[in-house]
C-alpha positions in Angstrom: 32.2 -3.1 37.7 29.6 -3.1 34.8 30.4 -0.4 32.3 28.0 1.5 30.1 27.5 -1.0 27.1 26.7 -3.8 29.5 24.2 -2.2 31.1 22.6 -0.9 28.1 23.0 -4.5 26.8 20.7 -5.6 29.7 18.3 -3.2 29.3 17.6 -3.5 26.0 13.9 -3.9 25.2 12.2 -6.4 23.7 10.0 -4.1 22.2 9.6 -0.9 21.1 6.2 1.2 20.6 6.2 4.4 18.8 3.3 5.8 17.7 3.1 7.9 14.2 4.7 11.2 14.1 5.0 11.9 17.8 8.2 13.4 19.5 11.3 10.7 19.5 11.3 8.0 22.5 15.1 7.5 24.3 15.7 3.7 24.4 18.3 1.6 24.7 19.4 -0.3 21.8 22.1 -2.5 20.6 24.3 0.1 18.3 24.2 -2.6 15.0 20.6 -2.4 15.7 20.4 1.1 16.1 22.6 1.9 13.2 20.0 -0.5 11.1 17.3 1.8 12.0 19.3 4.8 11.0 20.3 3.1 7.6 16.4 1.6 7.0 13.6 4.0 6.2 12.0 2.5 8.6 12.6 5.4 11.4 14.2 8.3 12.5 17.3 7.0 14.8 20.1 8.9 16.0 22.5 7.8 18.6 21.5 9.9 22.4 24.7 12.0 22.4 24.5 12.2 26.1 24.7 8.5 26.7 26.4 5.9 25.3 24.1 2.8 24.1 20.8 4.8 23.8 19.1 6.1 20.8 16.6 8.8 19.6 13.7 7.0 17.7 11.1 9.4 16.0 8.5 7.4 13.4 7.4 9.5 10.7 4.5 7.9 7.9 5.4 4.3 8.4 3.1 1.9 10.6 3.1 -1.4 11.3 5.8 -3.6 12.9 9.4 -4.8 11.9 11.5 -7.0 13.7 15.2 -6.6 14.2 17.8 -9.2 14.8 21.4 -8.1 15.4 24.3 -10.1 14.0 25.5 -11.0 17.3 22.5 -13.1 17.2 21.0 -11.8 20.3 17.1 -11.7 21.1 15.2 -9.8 17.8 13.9 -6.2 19.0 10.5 -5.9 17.6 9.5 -2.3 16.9 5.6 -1.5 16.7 4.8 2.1 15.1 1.2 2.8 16.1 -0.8 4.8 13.5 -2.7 7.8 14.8 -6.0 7.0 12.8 -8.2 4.0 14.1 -7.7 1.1 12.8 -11.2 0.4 11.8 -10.9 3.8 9.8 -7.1 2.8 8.3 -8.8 0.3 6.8 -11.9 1.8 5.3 -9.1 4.0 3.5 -7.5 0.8 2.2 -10.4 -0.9 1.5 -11.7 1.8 -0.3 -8.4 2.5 -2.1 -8.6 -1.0 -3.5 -11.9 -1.3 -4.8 -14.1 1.6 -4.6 -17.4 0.5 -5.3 -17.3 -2.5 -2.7 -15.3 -0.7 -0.2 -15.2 -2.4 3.7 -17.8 -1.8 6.2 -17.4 -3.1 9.8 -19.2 -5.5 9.4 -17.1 -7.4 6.2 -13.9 -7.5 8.0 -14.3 -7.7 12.0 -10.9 -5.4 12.7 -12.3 -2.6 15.1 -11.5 -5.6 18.0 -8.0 -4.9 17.1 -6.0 -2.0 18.4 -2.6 -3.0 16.4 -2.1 -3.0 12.5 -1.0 -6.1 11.8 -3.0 -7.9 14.4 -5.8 -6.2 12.2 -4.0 -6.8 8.9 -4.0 -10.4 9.2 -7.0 -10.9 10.9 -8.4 -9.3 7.5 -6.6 -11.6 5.2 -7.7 -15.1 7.3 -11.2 -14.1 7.1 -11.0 -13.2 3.5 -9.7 -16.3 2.3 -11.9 -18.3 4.2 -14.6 -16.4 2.8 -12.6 -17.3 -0.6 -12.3 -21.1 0.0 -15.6 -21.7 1.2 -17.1 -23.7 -1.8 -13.5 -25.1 -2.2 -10.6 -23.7 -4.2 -10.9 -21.8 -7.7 -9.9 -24.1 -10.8 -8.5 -22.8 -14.0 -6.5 -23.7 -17.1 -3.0 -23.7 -16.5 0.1 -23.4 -19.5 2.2 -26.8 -18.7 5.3 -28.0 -20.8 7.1 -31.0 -19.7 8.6 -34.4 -20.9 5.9 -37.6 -21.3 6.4 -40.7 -22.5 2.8 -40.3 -24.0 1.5 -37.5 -26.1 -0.7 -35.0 -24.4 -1.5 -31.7 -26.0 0.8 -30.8 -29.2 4.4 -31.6 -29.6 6.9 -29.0 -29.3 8.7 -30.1 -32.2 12.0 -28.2 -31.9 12.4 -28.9 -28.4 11.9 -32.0 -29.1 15.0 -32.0 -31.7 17.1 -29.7 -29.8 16.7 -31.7 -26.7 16.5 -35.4 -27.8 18.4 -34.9 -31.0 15.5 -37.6 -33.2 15.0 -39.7 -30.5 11.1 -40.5 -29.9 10.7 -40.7 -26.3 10.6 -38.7 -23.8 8.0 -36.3 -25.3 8.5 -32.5 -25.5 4.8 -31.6 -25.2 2.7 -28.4 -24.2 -0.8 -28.6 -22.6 -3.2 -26.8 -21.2 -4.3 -28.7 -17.5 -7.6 -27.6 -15.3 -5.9 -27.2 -12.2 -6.1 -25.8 -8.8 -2.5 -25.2 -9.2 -2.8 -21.1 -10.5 -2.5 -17.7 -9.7 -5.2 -17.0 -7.5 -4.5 -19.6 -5.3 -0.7 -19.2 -5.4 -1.3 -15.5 -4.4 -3.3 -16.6 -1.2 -0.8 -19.4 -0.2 1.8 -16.7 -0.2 0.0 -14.1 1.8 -0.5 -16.5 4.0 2.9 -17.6 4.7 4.4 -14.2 4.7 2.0 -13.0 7.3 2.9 -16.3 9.3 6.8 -14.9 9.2 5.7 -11.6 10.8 5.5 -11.0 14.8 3.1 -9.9 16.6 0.6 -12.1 15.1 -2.0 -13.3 17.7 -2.1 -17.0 18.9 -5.6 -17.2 17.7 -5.4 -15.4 14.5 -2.1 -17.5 14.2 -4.0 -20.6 14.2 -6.5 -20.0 12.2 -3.9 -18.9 9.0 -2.1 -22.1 9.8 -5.4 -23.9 8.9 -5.4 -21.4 5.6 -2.5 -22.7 4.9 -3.5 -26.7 5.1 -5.9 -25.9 2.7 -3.3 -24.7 0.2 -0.4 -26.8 1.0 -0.8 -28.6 -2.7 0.0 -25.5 -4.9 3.1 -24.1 -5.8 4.9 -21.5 -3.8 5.8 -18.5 -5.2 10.0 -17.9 -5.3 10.6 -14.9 -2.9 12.0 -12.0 -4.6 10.4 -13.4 -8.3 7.4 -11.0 -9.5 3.6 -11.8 -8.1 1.7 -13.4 -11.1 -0.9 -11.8 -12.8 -4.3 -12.5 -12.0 -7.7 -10.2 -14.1 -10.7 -9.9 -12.2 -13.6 -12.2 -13.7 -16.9 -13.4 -13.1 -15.1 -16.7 -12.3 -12.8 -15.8 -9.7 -15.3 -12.9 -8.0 -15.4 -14.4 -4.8 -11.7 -14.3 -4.9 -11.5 -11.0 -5.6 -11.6 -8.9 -1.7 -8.4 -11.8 -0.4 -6.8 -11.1 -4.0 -6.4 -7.5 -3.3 -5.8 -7.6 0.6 -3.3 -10.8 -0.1 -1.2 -8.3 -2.9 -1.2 -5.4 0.2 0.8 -8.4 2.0 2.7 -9.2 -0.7 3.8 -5.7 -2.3 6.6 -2.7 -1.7 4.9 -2.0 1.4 6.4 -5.5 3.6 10.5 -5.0 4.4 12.3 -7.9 5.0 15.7 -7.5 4.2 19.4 -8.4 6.1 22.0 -5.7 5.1 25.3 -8.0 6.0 24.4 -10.2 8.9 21.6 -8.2 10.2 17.8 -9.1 9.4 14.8 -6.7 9.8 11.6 -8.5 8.9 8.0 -6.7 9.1 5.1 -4.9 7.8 4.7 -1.3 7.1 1.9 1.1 5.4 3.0 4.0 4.3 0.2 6.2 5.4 1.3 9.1 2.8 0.8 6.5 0.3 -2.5 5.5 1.8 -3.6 8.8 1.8 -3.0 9.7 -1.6 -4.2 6.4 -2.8 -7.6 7.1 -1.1 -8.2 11.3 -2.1 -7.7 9.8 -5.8 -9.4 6.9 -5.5 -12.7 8.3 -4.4 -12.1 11.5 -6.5 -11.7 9.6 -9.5 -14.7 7.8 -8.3 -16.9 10.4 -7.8 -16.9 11.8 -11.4 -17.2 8.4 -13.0 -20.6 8.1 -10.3 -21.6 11.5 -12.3 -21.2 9.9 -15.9 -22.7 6.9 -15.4 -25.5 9.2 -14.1 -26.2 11.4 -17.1 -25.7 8.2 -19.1 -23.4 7.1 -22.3 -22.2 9.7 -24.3 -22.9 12.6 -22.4 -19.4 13.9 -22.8 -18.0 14.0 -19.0 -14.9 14.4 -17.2 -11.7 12.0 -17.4 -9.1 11.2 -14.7 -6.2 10.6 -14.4 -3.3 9.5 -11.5 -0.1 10.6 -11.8 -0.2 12.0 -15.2 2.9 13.3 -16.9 3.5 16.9 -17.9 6.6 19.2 -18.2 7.4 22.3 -16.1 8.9 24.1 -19.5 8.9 24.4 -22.8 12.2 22.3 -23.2 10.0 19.8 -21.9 13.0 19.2 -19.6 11.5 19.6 -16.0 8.9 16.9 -15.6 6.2 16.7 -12.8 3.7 14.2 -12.1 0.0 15.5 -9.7 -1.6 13.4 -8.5 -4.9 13.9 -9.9 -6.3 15.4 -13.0 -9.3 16.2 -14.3 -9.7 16.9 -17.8 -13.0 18.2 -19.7 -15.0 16.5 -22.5 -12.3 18.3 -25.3 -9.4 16.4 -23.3 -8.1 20.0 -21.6 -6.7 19.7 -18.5 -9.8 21.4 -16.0 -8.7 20.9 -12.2 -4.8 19.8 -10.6 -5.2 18.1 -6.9 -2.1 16.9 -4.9 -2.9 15.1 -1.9 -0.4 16.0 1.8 -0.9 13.4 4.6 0.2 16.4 6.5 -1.9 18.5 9.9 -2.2 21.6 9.8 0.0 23.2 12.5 -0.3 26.1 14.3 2.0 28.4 11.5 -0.2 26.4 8.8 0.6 24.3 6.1 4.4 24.4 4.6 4.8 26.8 2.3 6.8 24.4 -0.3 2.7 22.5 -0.8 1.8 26.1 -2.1 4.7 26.6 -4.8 4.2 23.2 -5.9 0.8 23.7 -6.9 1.7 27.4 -8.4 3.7 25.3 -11.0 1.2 22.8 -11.6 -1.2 25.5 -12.0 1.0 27.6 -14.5 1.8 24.8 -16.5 -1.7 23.2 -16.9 -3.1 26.9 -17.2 -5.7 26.6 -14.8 -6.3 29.6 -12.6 -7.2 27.4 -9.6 -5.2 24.6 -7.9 -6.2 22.5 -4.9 -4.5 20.9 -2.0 -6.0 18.2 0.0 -4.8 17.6 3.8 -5.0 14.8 6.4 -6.6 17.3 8.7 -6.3 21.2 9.2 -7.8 24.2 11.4 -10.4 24.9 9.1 -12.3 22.6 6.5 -11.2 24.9 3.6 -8.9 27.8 2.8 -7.8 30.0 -0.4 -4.8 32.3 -1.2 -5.1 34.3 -4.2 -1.8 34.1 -5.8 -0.4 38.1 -6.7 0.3 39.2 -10.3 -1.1 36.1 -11.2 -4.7 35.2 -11.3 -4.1 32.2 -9.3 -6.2 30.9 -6.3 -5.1 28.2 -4.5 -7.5 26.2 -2.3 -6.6 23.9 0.4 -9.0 21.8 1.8 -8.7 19.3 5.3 -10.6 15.7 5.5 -11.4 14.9 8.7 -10.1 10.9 8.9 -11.6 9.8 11.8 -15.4 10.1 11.0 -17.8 7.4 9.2 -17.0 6.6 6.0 -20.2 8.6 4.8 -19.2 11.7 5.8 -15.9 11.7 4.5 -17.0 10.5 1.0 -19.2 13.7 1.5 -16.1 15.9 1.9 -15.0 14.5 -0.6 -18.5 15.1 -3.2 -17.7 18.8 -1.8 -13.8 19.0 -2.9 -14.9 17.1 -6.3 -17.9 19.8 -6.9 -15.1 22.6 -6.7 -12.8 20.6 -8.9 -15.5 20.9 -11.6 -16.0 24.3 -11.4 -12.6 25.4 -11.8 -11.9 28.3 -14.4 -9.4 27.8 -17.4 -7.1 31.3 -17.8 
């Protein structure tokens, strides 16, 4: 007789799609796997109180893909969280996020072929670095100390005594060497690698990053868990600089791979909230530096800023950090915009958004505020604040239209911003 667990142990799937932010999927899952879920931020997973061996999984922001592998040892369960955006219009966000004025058009980066992020994702990154290697890899002067037996550079004279203690050879000496062996290239080698750990990588796409890799095979891999080295965007390195950026995506807080105890979960996630936020104040930002470089230097314009510290009181006790603000040519704060990847829903937006921006509005003593969705019923909305002088906007961006009219949206939210009365 075959009880519960063993039949859930043979059903268990091999994969698991969910797509962003749709109602929870019952599956059967291993309970160490399941209980990894629950523990990771990964997903929403609760055990299906109605039968034993199945869970509740409900994605929230997160895309991409993770694989899990029990500690039993069993087959990995690969779970695939589907964004609702396009993927051709995901990455127009994060290719705009990155570097504004040279953001991704269709045509630079061939993903629209791919229905699955990190199909897409690494599809991105091969083509960028070949683009990247084509006239052969970037050279560049490299900090080397070793031990010679001839001198090279300058001596490190007290290394050289607290190491050889007066005697002459080896050297202690410190050079600089014009090598392929740098940052730059380092970066690529690793995004390379760490997208060939991932699954779901296609055989073809798969092949082609192995050949990536060939081609940096000579440099020095970067330690996992040690920092990704600094690299400053030149003249030098600017056809480096499009697999630079994609290849620290790869390589930053967005990838999880990680084994609490025996357990591994290894993957790739965006967090779209992030995404989101990144791209309102990205081409925000952008949009006022477009006007100053417009009416020329020293025409006195607007400044902004991400993230920018302020206190709730007088204390200075309660801190709180918008996203985005704008301050006028006498350094005043002029306009406070937090960005929700949130839809509106049929009650409309959560109430908590709106008393958030009340404080941001008090404290920076602005008499307008303004909210910027995912997507809403309406392309704007106000609420005049009572007792209070306060008016509230909240605007919607509809993603999924080309990139030319959402950067007009956009122009639209940022000519409100600049018209924003001080109390």
């Amino acid at each position: 007789m075959t009880s519960a667990a063993d039949a859930s142990a043979v059903d268990t799937p091999r994969s698991v799609e969910l797509v962003e932010h749709a109602p929870a999927s019952r599956l059967a899952l291993p309970d160490a796997v399941g209980r990894a879920l629950a523990a990771s931020d990964i997903v929403d997973a609760t055990p299906d109180p109605y039968t034993p061996g199945h869970w509740l999984l409900r994605a929230g922001s997160k895309v991409g893909a993770v694989a899990v592998t029990a500690p039993d040892g069993g087959e990995p369960v690969t779970v695939r969280i589907t964004p609702k955006l396009p993927i051709v219009r995901l990455f127009f966000l994060l290719g705009y996020s990155l570097d504004p004025r040279r953001s991704w058009r269709d045509g630079e980066v061939e993903v629209a072929e791919h229905r699955d992020l990190l199909p897409a994702l690494a599809h991105a990154v091969e083509r960028q670095v070949d683009r990247a290697l084509r006239q052969g890899l970037l050279q560049g002067y490299q900090a080397t100390e070793e031990s010679a037996l001839v001198v090279r550079g300058r001596v490190r004279e007290a290394e050289q005594i607290r190491r050889r203690f007066g005697a002459m050879l080896p050297i202690e000496v410190a050079y600089d060497e014009f090598t392929t062996d740098i940052a730059e290239n380092r970066i690529l080698r690793a995004a390379v690698e760490r997208l060939l750990r991932l699954p779901g990588i296609p055989r073809d796409v798969r092949r082609r990053l192995l050949h990536q890799r060939a081609r940096l095979t000579d440099l020095t891999a970067l330690v996992r868990g040690q920092p990704i080295p600094d690299w400053r965007p030149t003249r030098l390195n600017s056809r480096y600089h499009q697999a630079l950026r994609l290849s620290r995506v790869v390589l930053g807080g967005a990838s999880a791979e990680h084994g609490p105890g025996d357990l591994r979960i290894d993957g790739f996630l965006f967090d779209m909230n992030k995404l989101f936020e990144d791209f309102v104040t990205s081409a925000l930002r952008e949009t006022f530096h477009g006007r100053d470089r417009d009416r020329g230097p020293g025409s006195g314009g607007h400044t902004a800023r991400l993230q920018d510290s302020h206190h709730l009181d007088e204390a200075a006790a309660i801190r709180m950090k918008p996203d985005f603000v704008l301050y006028g040519p006498d350094g005043t704060p002029c306009a406070v915009v937090d960005a929700k990847y949130k839809a509106e829903k049929r009650g409309g937006y959560p109430d908590a958004d709106l008393y958030q921006m009340l404080a941001y509005c008090t404290a920076l003593d602005l008499r307008e505020g303004h909210l910027v969705y995912a997507k809403g019923n309406a392309p704007h909305a106000a609420h005049q604040v009572r007792h209070a002088g306060i008016v509230i906007h909240q605007h919607a961006l509809d993603l999924d239209q080309e990139p030319l009219g959402l950067l007009t949206d956009i122009e639209e939210v940022a000519q409100r911003l600049a018209n924003t009365p001080r109390v």
